[in-house]
C-alpha positions in Angstrom: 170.6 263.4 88.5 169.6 264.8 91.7 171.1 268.4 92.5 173.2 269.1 95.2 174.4 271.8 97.2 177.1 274.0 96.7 179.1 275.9 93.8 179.5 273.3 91.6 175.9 271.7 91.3 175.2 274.4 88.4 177.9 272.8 86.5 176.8 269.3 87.9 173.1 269.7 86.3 174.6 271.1 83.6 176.2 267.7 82.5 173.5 265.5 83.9 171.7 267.3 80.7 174.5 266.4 78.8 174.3 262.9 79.5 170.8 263.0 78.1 171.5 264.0 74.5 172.9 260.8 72.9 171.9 261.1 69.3 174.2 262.6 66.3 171.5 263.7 64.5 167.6 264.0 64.5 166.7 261.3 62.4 168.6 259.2 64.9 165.9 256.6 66.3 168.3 254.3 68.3 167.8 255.6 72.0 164.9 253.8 73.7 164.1 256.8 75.7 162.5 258.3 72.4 160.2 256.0 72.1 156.8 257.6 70.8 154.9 255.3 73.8 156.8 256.4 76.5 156.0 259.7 76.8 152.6 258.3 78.2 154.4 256.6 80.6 156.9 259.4 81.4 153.4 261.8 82.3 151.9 259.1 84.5 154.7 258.5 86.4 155.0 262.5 87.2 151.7 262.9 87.8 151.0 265.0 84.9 148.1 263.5 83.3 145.3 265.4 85.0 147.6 268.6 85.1 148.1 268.5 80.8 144.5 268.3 80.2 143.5 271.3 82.4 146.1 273.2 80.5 145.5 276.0 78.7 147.3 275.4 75.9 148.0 278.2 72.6 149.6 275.7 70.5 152.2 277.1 68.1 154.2 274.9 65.1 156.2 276.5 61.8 159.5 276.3 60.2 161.2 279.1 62.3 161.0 281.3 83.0 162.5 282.1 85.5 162.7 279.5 87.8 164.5 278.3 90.9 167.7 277.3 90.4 167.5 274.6 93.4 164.7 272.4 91.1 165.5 268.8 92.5 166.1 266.1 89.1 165.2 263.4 91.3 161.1 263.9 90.1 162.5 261.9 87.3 165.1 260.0 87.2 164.0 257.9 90.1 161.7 256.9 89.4 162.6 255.3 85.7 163.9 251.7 85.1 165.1 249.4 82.0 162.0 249.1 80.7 161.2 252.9 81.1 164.7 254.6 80.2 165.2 258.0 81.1 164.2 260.3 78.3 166.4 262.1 75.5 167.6 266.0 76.0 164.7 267.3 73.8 161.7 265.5 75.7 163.3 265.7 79.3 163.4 269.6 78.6 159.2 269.1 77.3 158.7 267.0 80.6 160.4 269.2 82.6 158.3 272.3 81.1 155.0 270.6 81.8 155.8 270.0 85.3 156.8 273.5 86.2 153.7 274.8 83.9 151.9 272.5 86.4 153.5 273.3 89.6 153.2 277.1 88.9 149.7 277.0 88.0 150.1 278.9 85.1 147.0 280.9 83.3 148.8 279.9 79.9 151.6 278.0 78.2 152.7 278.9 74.7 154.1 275.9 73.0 155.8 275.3 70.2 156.7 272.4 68.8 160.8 271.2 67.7 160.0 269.7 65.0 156.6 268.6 63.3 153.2 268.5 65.4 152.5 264.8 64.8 156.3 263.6 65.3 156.7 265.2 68.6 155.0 263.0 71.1 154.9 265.5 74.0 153.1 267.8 72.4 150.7 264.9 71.2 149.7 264.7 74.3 148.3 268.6 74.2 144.7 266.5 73.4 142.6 270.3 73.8 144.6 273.5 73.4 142.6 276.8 73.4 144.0 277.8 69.7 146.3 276.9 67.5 149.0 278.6 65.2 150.7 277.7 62.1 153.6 280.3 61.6 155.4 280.6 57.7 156.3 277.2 56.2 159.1 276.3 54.3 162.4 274.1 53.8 163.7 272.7 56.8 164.5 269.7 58.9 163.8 267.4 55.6 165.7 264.2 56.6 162.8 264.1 59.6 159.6 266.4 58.0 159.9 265.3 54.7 161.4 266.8 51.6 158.1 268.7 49.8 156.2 271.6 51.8 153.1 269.5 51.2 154.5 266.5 53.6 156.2 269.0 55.7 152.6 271.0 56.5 151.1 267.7 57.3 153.4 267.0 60.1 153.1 270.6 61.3 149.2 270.5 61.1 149.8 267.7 63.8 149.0 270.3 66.4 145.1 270.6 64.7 142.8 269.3 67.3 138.6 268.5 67.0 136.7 271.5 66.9 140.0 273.8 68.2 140.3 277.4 65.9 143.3 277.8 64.2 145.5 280.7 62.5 147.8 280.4 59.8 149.6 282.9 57.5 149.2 282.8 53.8 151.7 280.1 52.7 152.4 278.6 49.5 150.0 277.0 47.3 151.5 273.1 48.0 151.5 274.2 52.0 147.9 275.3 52.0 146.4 273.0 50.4 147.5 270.5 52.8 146.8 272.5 55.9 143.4 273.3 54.3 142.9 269.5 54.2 143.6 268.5 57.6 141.5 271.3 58.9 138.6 270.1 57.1 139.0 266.3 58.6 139.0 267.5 61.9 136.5 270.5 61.8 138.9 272.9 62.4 138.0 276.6 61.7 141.2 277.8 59.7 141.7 281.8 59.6 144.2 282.6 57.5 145.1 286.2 58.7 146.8 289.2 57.2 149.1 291.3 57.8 148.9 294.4 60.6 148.5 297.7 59.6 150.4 300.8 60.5 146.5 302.5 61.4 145.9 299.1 63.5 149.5 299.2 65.4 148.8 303.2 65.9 151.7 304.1 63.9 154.1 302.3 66.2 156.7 300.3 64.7 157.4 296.5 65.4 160.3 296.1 67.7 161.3 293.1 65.2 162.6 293.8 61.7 161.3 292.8 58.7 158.1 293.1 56.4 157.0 289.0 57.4 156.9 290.2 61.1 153.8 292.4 60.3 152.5 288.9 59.1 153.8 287.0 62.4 152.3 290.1 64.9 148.8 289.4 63.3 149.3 286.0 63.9 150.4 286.5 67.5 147.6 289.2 68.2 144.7 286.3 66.8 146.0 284.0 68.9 146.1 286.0 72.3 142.7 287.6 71.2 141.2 284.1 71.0 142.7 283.0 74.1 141.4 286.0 75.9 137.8 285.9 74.7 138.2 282.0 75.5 138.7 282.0 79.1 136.6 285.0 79.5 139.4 287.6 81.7 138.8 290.4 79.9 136.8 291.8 77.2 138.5 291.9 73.3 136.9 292.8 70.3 137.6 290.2 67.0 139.9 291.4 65.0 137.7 292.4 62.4 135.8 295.1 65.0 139.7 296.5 66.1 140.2 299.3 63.7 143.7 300.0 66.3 144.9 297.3 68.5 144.5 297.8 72.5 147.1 300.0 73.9 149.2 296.4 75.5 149.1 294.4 72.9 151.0 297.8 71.1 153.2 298.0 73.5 154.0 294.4 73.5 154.9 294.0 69.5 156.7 297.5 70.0 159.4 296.3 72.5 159.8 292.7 71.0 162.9 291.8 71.0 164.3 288.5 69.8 168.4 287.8 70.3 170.0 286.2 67.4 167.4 287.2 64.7 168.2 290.8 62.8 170.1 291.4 65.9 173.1 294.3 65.6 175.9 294.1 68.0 179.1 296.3 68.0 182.1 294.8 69.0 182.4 295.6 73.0 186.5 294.5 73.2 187.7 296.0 70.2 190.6 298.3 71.7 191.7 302.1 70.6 189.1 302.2 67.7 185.2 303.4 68.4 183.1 300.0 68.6 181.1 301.1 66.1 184.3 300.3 63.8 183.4 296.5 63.9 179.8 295.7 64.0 178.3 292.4 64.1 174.5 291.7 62.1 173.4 288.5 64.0 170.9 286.2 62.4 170.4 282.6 62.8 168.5 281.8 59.1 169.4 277.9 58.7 167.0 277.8 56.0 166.8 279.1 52.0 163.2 281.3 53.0 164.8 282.5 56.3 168.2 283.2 54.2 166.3 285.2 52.0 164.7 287.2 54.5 167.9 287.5 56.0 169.5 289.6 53.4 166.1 291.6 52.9 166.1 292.9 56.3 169.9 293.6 56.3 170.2 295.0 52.8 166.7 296.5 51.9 167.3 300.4 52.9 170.3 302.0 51.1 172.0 304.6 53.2 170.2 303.3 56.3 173.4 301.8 57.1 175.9 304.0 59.5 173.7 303.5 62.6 174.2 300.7 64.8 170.8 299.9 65.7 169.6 300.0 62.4 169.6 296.2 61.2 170.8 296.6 57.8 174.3 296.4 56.1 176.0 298.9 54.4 174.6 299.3 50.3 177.9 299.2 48.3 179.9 297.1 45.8 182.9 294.8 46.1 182.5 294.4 49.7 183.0 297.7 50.4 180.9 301.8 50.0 182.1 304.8 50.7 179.8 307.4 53.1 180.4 310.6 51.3 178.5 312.8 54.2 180.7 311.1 57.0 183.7 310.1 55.1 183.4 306.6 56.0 184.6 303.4 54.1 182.6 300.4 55.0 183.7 296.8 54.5 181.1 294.2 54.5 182.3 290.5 55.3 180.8 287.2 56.1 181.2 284.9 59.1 179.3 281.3 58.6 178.8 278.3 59.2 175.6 275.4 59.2 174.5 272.2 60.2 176.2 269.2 57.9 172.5 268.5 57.2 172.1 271.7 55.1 172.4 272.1 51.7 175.4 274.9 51.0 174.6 274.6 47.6 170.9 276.0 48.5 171.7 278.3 51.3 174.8 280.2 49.9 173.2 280.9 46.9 170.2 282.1 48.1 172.5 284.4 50.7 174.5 285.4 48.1 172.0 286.7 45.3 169.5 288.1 47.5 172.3 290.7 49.3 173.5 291.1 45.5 170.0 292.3 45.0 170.1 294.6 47.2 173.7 296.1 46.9 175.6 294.0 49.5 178.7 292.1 47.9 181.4 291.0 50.6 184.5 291.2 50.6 185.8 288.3 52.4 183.7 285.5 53.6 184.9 283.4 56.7 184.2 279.9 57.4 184.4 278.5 60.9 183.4 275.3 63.1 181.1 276.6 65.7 183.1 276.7 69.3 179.7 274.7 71.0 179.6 271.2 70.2 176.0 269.0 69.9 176.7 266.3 72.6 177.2 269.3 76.0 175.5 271.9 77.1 176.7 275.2 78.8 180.4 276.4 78.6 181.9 274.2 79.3 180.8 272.6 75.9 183.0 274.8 74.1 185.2 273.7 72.0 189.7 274.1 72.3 190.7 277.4 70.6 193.7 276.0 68.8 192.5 272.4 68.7 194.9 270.6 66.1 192.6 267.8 65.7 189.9 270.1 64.6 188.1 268.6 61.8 187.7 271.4 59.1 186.5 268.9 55.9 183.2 270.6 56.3 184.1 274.4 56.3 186.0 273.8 53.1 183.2 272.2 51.8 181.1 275.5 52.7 184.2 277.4 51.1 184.8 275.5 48.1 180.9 276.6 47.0 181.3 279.9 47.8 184.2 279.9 45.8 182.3 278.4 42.8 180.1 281.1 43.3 182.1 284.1 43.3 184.5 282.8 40.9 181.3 282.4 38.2 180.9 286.0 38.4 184.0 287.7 38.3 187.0 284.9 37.4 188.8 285.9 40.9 188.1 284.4 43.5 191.7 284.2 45.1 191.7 285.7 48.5 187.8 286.2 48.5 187.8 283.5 51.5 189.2 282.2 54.4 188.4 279.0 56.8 189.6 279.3 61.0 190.3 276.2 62.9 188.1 278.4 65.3 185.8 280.8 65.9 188.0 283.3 68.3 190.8 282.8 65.5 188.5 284.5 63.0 186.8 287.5 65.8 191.1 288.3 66.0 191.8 288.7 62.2 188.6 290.5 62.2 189.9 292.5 64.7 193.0 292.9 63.6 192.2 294.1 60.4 190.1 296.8 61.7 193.1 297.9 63.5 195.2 297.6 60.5 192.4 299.8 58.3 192.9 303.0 57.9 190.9 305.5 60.2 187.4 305.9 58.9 187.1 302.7 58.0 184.2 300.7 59.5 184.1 296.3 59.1 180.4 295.0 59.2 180.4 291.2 59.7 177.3 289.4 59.1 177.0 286.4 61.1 174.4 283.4 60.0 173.4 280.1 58.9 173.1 279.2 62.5 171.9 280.0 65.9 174.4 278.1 67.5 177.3 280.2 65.7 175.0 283.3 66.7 174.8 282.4 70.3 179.1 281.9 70.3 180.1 284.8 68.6 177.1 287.0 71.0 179.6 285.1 74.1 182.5 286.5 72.5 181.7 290.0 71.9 179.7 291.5 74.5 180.9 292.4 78.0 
């Protein structure tokens, strides 16, 4: 794995990190290089034992650097044998984090753990973080977390160390209780904070949409208070005494961005029409809470809806509304696909009733296999455009329940959806129905139910 010199070793480290990822799926537990006891191992042969503990850790979980592109490989993969594989994608990428955290000295690393805080044996390791954070809880990752919020705090409150603060935000009775619990057994103060003000964030508004972001920014500005006061650089108040937050942290939540979540993109290669004729709502929600929140953000503010920066779809029925000032007619459809570990028969109708709620009914929805595939990484990981041994069994599985749900409510559902053998197939009908539309008339595609479809379709529409 050692990289070499020249144009190609970009592409050549690229697939050394595709060798690494050998597992179909998360529960897999079949590759000895994910053994829990290794990653002791892995940390003593790189030197890293000393270097984690002085770490100043702010330890994040919850259910949702620049560096020089000439980093040798060799650090690890020498120095591993038969009896000490090398390790899988997810904890070479960990390992490979705490080294550079180490090397650069850093005054803080943010972690956040993949999956649950006592199943991820990197961030075991983490023995005395500053402060912890528990970020909303919810459905997700079951076949590994567990399949009630109660089992799935308890792997998240993983990250709770002896004596080490820790913020949460309020979560569901079930949740709480749990987190509550392990606080207590480890005599863990346990804030549960609320949400920021308009008076505390001086009227400014949060650079990421939604009303649970006010929730996640409190949670944020706790944790880098704590931090702060903890290693003694500067002077901050508590929370309590801040009656309006210092002018950086401001700034900071202000120009927040986050690609792939309540992201708006207009098409950039959509040719003799205005861009803002086809424009794509980006959000990776995998999950029925995140789903939900989805559609809140995109559908809450009627009318709100002609400008392209402003997060939410178009309020109308029948997939399609009419702007009387601008004499405008919007089309609404949906582009989707998830993991074969989800539950359609959760997420859709969660997506569904929630944008129904709030005005939003499409008017086609579009089923597509993402064009990245699980076992590469890069671009070179993408998938044939017209690849006739394309396995669609899933995508009509996705189609056939939102046909069931659509049909329930208005006994037509012919023509209501549509599955591509690929992604670019579906951008060019979407595409090509814009130029087939009558002028005036704007297409709005929202794209979710996951962040690798988000990241492909981001690839294929901006210059």
């Amino acid at each position: 794995m050692k990289q070499k010199t020249g144009g190609d070793s970009y592409e050549e480290a690229l697939a050394a990190l595709s060798s690494l990822i050998t597992k179909r799926s998360r529960a897999d537990k079949s590759n000895k290089g994910d053994r829990f006891e290794l990653v002791f191992d892995y940390l003593k042969l790189l030197d890293l034992e000393e270097d984690m503990l002085k770490m100043k850790v702010i330890h994040v979980a919850g259910t949702k650097a620049r560096y020089n592109n000439n980093f040798d490989f060799s650090w690890c993969c020498e120095r591993t044998n038969e009896e000490i594989p090398m390790p899988t994608y997810f904890r070479f990428l960990a390992l490979l984090a705490f080294k550079i955290f180490a090397a650069e000295e850093v005054d803080a690393a943010i972690l956040e753990v993949g999956l649950g805080g006592s199943l991820m044996p990197p961030m075991r390791y983490v023995q005395k973080p500053v402060v912890c954070g528990i970020s909303s809880l919810g459905y997700d990752h079951m076949e590994i977390l567990g399949d009630t919020l109660g089992k799935i705090a308890g792997e998240k409150a993983g990250i709770f160390k002896l004596g080490v603060p820790a913020f949460t935000v309020p979560q569901p009775d079930e949740a709480m209780r749990v987190l509550e619990e392990k606080a207590s057994e480890l005599d863990v103060s346990l804030e549960v904070v609320q949400p920021l003000t308009a008076k505390q964030l001086s009227s400014q508004k949060l650079g990421l949409d939604g009303e649970h972001q006010y929730f996640n920014a409190r949670l944020a500005v706790s944790l880098a208070s704590t931090w702060l006061q903890q290693i003694g650089k500067i002077e901050v108040p508590s929370m309590t005494q801040m009656s309006i937050l210092p002018e950086k942290f401001i700034k900071g939540l202000a120009t927040a961005s986050l690609q792939g979540r309540a992201q708006v993109v207009p098409d950039q290669f959509i040719e003799n029409r205005s861009s803002g004729d086809l424009v794509f709502y980006l959000d990776g929600a995998h999950s029925p809470e995140s789903m939900e929140v989805c559609q809140m953000v995109f559908g809450c503010v009627k009318g709100d809806n002609q400008s392209e920066s402003s997060g939410h779809l178009v309020n109308g029925s029948s997939g399609s509304s009419h702007d009387k000032s601008s004499g405008e007619n919007c089309q609404q459809i949906l582009l989707f696909n998830c993991m074969s570990v989800r539950d359609p028969n959760l997420l859709l109708p969660h997506l569904r009733n929630t944008c129904a709620t709030y005005g939003v009914h499409f008017k086609k929805a579009l089923f597509v296999p993402n064009m990245s595939v699980y076992h590469k990484v890069g671009t070179a990981a993408d998938l044939p455009e017209n690849d006739p041994q394309v396995d669609l069994s899933w995508q009509m599985t996705l189609q056939k329940v939102w046909e069931s749900l659509v049909h329930s409510e208005d006994n037509e559902s012919n023509g209501k959806s549509e599955v591509f053998t690929s992604l670019p197939m579906a951008i060019k009908w979407l595409r090509d129905s814009v130029h087939e539309s009558s002028s005036g008339t704007r297409v709005q595609v929202l794209v979710t139910g996951s962040l690798h479809l988000v990241g492909d379709v981001l690839r294929l529409i901006r210059k």
